[in-house]
C-alpha positions as CSV (number, residue, x, y, z in Angstrom):
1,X,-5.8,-13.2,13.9
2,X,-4.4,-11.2,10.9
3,X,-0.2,-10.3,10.5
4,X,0.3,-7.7,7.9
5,X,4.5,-7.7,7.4
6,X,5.5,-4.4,5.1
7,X,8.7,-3.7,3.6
8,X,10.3,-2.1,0.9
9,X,10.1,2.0,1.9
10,X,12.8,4.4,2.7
11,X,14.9,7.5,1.0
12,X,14.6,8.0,-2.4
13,X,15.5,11.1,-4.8
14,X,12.3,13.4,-6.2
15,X,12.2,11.0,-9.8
16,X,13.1,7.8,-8.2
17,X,11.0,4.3,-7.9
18,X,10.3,2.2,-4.9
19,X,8.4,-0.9,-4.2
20,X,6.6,-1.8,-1.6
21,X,5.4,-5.1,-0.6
22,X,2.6,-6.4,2.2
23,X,2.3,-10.2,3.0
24,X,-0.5,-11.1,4.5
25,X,-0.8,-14.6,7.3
26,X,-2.8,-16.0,9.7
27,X,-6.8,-16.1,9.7
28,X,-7.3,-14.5,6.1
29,X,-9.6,-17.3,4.2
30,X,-11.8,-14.5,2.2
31,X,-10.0,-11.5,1.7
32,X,-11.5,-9.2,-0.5
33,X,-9.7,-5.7,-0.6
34,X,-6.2,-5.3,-0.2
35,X,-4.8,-1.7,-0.6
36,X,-2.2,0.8,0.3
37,X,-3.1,4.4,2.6
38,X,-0.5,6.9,3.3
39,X,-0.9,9.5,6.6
40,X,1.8,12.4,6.0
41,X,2.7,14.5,9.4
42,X,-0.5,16.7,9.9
43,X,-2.5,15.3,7.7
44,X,-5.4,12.9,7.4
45,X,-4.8,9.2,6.5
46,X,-5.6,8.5,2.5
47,X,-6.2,5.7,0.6
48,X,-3.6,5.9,-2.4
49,X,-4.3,2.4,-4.1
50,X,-6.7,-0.7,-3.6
51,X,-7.1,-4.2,-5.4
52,X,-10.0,-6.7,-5.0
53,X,-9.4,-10.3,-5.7
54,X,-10.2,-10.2,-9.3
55,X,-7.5,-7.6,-10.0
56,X,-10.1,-4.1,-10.0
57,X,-8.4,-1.5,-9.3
58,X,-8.3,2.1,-7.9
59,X,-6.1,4.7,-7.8
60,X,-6.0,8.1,-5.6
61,X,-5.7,11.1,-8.2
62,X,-2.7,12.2,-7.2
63,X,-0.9,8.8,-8.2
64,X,-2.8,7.6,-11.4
65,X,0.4,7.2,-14.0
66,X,2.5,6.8,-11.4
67,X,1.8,4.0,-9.0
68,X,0.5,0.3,-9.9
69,X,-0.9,-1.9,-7.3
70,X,-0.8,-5.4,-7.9
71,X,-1.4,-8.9,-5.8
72,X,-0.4,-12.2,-5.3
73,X,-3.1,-14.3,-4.8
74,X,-1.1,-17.5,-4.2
75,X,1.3,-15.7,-1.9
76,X,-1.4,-13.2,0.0
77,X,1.0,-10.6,-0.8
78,X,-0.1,-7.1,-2.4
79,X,2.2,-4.5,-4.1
80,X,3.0,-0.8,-5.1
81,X,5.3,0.1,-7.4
82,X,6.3,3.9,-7.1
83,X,7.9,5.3,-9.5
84,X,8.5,9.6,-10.6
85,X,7.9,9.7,-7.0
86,X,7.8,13.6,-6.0
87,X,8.6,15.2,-2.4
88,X,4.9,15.2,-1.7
89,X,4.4,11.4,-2.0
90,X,6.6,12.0,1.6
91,X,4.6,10.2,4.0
92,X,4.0,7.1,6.3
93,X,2.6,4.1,4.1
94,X,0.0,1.8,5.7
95,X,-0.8,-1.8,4.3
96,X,-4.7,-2.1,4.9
97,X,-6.8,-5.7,4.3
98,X,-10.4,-6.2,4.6
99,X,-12.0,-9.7,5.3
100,X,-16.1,-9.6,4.3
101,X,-17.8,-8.7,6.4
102,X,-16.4,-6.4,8.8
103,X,-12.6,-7.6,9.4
104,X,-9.9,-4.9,8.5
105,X,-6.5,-5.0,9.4
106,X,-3.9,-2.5,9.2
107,X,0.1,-3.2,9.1
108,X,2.8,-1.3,11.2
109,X,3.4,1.2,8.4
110,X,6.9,1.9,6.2
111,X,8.1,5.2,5.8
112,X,8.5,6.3,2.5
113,X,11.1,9.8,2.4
114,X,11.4,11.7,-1.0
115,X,13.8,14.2,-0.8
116,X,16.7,15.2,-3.2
């Protein structure tokens, strides 16, 4: 079994930065892809930023300049920094961790709220 514990979302003014943070416990020898997906009210869940374990990354459009994933290796722990975060980046963010070769696991979700 997999625990995914997110933190770090909330309110936050259009121009303003969070950080959110995923730690990762349990059965998780081998994990590969760790990455962050957002699912706004009406709309389809989307990846916005994923990390394998040699540091590649990728970026959704939308967020390239603004967003950086990064991840702690040593800690199992992956990141995003936010920042000139606009009312559209509004949405429910979901940690997401994939184990080769079929294990995924997704955490509970932190809302992220970016209104003036």
């Amino acid at each position: 079994q997999v625990q995914l514990v997110e933190s770090g979302g909330g309110l936050v003014q259009p121009g303003g930065s969070l950080r959110l943070s995923c730690a990762a416990s349990g059965n998780i020898f081998g994990i590969s892809v760790m990455g962050w997906y957002r699912q706004a009210p009406g709309k389809q869940r989307e990846l916005v930023a994923g990390v394998t374990s040699n540091a590649t990354t990728n970026y959704a459009d939308s967020v390239k300049g603004r967003f950086t994933i990064s991840r702690d290796n040593a800690k199992n722990t992956v990141y995003l920094q936010m920042n000139s975060l606009k009312p559209e980046d509004t949405a429910a963010y979901y940690c997401n961790v994939n184990i080769p070769p079929w294990r995924t696991y997704w955490g509970q979700g932190t809302q992220v709220t970016v209104s003036p």
